[in-house]
Every structure is written in structure tokens, then in C-alpha cells.
N, CA and C atoms as a LAMMPS dump frame, in Angstrom:
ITEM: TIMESTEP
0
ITEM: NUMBER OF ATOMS
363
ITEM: BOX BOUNDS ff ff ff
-5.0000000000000000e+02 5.0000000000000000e+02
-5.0000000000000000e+02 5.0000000000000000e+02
-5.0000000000000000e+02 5.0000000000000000e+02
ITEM: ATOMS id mol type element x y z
1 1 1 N -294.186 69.418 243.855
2 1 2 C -295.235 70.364 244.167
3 1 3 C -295.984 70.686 242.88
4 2 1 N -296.902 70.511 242.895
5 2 2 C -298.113 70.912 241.626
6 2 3 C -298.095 72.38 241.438
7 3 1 N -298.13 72.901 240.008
8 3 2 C -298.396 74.269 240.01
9 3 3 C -299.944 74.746 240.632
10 4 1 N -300.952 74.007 240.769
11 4 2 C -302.25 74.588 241.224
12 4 3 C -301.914 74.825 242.634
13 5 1 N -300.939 74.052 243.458
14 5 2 C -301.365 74.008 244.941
15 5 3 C -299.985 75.254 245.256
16 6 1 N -299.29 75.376 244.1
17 6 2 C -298.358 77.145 244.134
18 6 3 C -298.866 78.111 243.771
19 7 1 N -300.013 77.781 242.776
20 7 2 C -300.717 79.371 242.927
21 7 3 C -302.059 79.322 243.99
22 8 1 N -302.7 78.469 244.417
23 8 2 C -303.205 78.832 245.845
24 8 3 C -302.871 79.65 246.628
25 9 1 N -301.661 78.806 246.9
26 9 2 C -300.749 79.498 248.241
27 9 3 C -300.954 80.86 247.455
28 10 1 N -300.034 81.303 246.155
29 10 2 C -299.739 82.694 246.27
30 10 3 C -300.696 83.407 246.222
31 11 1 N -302.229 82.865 245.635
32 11 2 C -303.333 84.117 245.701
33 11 3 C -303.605 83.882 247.528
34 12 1 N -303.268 83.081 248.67
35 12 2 C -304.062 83.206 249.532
36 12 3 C -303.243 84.159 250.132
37 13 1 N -302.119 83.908 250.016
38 13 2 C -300.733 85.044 250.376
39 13 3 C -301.421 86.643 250.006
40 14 1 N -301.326 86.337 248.686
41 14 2 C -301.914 87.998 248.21
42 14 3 C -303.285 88.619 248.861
43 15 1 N -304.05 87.924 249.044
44 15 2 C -305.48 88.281 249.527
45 15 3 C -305.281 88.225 251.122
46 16 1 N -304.477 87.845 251.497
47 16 2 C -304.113 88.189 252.994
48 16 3 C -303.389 89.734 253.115
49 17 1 N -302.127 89.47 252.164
50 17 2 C -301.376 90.571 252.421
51 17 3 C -302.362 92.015 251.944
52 18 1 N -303.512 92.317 250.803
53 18 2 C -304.362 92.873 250.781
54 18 3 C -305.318 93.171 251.966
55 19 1 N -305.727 92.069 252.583
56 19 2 C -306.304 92.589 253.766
57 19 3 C -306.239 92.736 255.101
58 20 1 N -304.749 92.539 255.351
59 20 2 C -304.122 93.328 256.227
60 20 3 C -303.356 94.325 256.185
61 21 1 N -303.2 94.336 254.755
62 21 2 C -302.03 96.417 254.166
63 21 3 C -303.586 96.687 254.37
64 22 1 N -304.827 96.498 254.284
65 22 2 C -305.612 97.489 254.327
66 22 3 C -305.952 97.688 256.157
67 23 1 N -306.016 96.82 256.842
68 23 2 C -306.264 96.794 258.026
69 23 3 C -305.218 97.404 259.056
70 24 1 N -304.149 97.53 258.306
71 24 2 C -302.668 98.176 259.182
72 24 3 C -303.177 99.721 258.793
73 25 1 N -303.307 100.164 257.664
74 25 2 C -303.375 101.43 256.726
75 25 3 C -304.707 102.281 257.753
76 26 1 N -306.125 101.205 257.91
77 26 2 C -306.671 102.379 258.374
78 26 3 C -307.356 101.751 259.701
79 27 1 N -307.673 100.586 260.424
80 27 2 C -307.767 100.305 261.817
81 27 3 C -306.895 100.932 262.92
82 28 1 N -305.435 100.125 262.095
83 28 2 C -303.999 100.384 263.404
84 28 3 C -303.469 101.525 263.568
85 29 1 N -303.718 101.96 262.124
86 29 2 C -303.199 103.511 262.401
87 29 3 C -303.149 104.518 263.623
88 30 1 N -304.167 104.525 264.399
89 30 2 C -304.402 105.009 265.203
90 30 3 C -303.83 104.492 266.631
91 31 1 N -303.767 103.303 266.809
92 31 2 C -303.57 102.447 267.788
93 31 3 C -302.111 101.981 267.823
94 32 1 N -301.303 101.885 266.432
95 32 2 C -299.905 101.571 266.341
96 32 3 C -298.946 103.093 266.591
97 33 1 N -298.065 102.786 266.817
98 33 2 C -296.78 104.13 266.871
99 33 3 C -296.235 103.818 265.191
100 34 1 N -295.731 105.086 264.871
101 34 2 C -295.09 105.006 263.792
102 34 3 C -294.144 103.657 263.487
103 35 1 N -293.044 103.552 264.092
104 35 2 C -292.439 102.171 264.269
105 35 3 C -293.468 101.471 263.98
106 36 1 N -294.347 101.242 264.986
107 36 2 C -294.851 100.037 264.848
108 36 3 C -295.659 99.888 263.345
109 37 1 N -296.267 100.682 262.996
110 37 2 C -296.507 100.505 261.897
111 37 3 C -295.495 100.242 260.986
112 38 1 N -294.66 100.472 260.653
113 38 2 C -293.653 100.692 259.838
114 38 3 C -292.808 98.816 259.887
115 39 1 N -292.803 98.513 260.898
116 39 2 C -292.848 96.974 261.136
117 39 3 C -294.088 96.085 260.42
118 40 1 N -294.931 96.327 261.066
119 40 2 C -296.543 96.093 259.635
120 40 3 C -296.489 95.878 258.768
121 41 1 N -296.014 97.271 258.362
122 41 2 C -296.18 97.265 256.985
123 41 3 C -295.009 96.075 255.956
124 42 1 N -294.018 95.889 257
125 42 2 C -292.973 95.44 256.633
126 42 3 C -293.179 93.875 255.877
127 43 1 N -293.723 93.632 257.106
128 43 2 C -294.456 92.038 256.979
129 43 3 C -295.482 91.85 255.571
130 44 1 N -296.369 93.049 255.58
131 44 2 C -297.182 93.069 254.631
132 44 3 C -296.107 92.917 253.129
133 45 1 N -295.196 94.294 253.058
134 45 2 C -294.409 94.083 251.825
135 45 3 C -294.136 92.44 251.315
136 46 1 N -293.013 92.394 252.147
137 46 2 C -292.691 91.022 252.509
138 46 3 C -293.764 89.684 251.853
139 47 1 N -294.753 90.158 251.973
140 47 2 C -295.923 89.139 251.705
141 47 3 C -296.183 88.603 250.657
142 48 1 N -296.63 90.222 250.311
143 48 2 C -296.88 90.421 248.762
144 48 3 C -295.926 89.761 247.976
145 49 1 N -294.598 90.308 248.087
146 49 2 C -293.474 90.119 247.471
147 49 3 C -293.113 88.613 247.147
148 50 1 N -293.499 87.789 248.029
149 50 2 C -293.391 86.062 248
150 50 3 C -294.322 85.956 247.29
151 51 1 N -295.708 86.161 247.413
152 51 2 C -297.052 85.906 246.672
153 51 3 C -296.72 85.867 245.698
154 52 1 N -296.281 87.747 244.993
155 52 2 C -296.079 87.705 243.63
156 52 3 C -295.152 86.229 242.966
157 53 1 N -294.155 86.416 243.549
158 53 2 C -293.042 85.294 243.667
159 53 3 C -293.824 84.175 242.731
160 54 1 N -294.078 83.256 244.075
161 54 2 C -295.218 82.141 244.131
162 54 3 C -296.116 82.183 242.916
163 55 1 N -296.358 82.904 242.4
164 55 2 C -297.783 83.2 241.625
165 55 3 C -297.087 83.315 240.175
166 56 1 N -295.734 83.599 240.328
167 56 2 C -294.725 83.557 239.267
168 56 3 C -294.165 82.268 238.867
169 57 1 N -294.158 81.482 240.063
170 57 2 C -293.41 80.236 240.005
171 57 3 C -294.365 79.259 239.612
172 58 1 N -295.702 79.706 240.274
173 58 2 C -296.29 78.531 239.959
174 58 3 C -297.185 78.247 238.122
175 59 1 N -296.418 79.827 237.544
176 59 2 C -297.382 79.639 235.764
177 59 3 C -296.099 79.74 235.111
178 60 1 N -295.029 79.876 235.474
179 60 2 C -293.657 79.506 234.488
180 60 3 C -292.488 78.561 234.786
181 61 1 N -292.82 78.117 236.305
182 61 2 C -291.271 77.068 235.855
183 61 3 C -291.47 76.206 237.316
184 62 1 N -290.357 74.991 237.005
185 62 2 C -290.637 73.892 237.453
186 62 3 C -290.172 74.208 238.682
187 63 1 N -289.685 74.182 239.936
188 63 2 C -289.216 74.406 241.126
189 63 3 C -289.548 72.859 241.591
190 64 1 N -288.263 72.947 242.753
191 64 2 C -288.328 71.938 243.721
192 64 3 C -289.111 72.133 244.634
193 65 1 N -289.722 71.235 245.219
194 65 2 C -290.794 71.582 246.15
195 65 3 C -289.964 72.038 247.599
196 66 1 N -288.856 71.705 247.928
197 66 2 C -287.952 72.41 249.058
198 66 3 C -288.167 74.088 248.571
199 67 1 N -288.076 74.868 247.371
200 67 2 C -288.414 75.964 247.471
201 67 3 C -289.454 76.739 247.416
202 68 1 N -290.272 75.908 247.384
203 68 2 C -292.283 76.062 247.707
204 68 3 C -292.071 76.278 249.239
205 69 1 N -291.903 75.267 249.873
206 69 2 C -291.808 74.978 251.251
207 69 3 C -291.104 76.176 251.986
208 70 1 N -289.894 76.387 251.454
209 70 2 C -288.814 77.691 251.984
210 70 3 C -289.712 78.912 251.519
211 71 1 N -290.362 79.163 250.792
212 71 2 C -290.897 80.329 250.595
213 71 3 C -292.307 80.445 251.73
214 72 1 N -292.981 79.083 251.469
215 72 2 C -294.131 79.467 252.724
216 72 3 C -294.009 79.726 253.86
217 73 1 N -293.032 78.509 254.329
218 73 2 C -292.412 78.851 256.031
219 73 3 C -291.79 80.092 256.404
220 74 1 N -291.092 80.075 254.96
221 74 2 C -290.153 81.603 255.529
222 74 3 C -291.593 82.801 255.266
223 75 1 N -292.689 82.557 254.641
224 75 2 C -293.76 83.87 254.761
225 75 3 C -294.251 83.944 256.085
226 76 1 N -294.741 82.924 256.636
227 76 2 C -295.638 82.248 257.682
228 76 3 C -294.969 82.676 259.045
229 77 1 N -293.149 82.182 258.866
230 77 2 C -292.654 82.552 260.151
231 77 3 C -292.185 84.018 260.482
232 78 1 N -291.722 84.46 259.035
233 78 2 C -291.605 85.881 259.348
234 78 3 C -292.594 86.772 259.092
235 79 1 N -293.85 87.407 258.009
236 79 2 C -294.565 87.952 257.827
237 79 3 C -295.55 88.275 259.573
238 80 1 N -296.066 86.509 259.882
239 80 2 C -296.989 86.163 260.698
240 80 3 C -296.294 86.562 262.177
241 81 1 N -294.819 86.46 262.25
242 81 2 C -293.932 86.428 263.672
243 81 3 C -294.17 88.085 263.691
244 82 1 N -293.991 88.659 262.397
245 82 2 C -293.897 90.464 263.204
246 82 3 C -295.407 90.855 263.444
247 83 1 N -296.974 90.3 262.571
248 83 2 C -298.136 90.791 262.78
249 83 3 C -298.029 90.402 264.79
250 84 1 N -297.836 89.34 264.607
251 84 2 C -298.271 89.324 266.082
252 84 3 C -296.884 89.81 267.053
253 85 1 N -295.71 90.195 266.764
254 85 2 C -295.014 91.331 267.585
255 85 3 C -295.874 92.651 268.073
256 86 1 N -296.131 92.631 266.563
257 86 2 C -296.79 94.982 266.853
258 86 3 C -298.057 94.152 267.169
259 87 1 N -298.57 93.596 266.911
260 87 2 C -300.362 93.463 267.59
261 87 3 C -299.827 93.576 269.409
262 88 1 N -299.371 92.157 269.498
263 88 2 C -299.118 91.837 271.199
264 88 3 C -298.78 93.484 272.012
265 89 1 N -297.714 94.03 270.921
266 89 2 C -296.934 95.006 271.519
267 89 3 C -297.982 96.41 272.148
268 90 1 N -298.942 96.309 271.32
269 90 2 C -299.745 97.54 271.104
270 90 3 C -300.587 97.351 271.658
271 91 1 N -301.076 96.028 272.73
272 91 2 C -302 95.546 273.719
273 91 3 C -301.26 95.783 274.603
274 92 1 N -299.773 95.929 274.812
275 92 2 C -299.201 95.881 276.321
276 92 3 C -298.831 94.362 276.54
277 93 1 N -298.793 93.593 276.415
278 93 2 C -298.38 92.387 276.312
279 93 3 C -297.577 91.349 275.283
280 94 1 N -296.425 91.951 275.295
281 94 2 C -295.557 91.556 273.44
282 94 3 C -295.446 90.343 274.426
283 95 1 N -295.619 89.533 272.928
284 95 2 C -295.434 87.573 272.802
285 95 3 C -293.645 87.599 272.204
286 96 1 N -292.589 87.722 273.355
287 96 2 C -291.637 87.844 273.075
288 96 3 C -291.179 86.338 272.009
289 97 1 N -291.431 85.734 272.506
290 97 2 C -291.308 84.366 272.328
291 97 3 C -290.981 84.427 269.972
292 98 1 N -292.221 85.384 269.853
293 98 2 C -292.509 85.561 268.631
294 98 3 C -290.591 86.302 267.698
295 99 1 N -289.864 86.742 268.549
296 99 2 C -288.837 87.349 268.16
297 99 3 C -287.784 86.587 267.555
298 100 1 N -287.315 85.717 268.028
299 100 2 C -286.349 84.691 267.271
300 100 3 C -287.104 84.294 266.068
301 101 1 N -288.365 83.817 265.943
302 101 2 C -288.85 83.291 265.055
303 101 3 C -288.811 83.992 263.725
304 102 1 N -289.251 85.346 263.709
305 102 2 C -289.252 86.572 262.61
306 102 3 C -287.345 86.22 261.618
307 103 1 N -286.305 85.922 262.299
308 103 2 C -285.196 85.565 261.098
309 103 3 C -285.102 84.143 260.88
310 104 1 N -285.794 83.528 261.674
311 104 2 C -285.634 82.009 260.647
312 104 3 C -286.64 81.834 259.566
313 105 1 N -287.419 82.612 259.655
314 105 2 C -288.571 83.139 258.78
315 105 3 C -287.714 84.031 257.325
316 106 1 N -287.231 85.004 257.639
317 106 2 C -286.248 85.267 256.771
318 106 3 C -285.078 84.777 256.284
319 107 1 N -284.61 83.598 256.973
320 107 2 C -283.345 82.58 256.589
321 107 3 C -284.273 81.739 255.718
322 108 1 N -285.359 81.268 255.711
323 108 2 C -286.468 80.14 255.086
324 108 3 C -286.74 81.107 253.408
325 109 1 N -286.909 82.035 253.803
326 109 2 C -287.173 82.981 252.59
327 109 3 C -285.743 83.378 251.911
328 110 1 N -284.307 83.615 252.348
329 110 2 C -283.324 84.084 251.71
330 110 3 C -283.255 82.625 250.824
331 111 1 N -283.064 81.422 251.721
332 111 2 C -283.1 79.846 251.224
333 111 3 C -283.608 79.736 250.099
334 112 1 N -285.255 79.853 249.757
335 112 2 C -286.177 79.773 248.72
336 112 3 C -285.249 80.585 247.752
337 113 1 N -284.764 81.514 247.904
338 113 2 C -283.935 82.644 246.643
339 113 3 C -282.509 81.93 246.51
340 114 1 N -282.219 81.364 247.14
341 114 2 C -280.872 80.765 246.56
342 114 3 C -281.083 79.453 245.773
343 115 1 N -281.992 78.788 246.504
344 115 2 C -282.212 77.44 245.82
345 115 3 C -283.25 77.712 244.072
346 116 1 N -283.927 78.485 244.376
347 116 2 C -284.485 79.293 243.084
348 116 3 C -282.986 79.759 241.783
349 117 1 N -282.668 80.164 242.595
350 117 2 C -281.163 80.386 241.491
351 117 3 C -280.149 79.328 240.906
352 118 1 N -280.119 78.408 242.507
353 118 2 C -279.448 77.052 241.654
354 118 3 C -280.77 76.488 240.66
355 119 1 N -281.748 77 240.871
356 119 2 C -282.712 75.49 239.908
357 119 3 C -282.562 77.083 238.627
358 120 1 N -282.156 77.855 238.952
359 120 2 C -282.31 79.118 237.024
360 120 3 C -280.558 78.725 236.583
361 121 1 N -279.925 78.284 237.031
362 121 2 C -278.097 77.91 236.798
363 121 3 C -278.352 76.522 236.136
């Protein structure tokens, strides 16, 4: 994996997770339940938190591209699996389907942190 095509990802990560912490913060507010926001926001953290990651990985050190990959999928499946839980949910129509997906999303992301540690060992 090239460092240019790891810091892509992490600024597109960041500029997403920016404009949806802003779109949860003052659109949904109104329209989400506490929970549900609080799920939101979760995803959003979550986001950021890989971005930064990513954006770390890709200007100081070499990584295997299996933990590029584990970090996007695991953003994509879990970040993206809970936006569209609380969206669906808050229309009246939750995309259940979206629920299993949200921890293999987080198994893809715990992955990226272990294999990150064998490549710092």
C-alpha cells in the first residue's frame, strides 16, 4: 500500500467524519432520541479515530497493506453500519440487516490494531 493512497483514505475519513459530527450535532438533533444520537456520534468518534490513525500511518511507518485494508473495512462496516441503523431507525423503518455488520466492522478494526502491533514488535 503506498503512503499517498493511506493518507487519502485518512483525510477522506476525516472530512467525512467532520461532516457528519457536524450534521448529527445540529440537523439530527432534533429528529434523533438521545440514544440515538449517542450511537452517531459513536460512529463519528470511531471515524475520526481511524483517520487520525491512517493519517499517522501513512507519514511514519511502513504497514502491511492487510492493515490498511482492516482499518478501512472495519471503518466502512462499522462507522457506515450504525449511520444507517439511527438514520433507518428514525424514519421508522430500521435496515435490520445493517446489525450484524456494525461488529465485523469492529473485529476488521480490533484486527488492524493487532496486526499494527505485530508489525511495532
Amino acid at each position: 500500500m503506498t503512503s499517498q493512497t493511506v493518507l487519502i483514505t485518512a483525510t477522506i475519513f476525516g472530512m467525512l467524519a467532520i461532516i457528519l459530527g457536524a450534521f448529527g450535532a445540529h440537523a439530527l438533533q432534533k429528529v434523533l432520541s438521545e440514544e440515538q444520537l449517542k450511537s452517531f456520534e459513536t460512529g463519528v468518534k470511531y471515524q475520526m479515530y481511524h483517520a487520525i490513525v491512517l493519517l499517522t500511518i501513512g507519514y511514519n511507518a511502513t504497514v502491511s497493506s492487510a492493515t490498511y485494508w482492516c482499518f478501512t473495512f472495519g471503518v466502512i462496516l462499522f462507522s457506515f453500519s450504525i449511520y444507517g441503523l439511527v438514520l433507518s431507525s428514525a424514519k421508522g423503518k430500521k435496515l435490520k440487516f445493517l446489525g450484524p455488520i456494525t461488529p465485523i466492522g469492529g473485529l476488521l478494526l480490533l484486527t488492524g490494531w493487532l496486526l499494527l502491533f505485530l508489525n511495532a514488535i
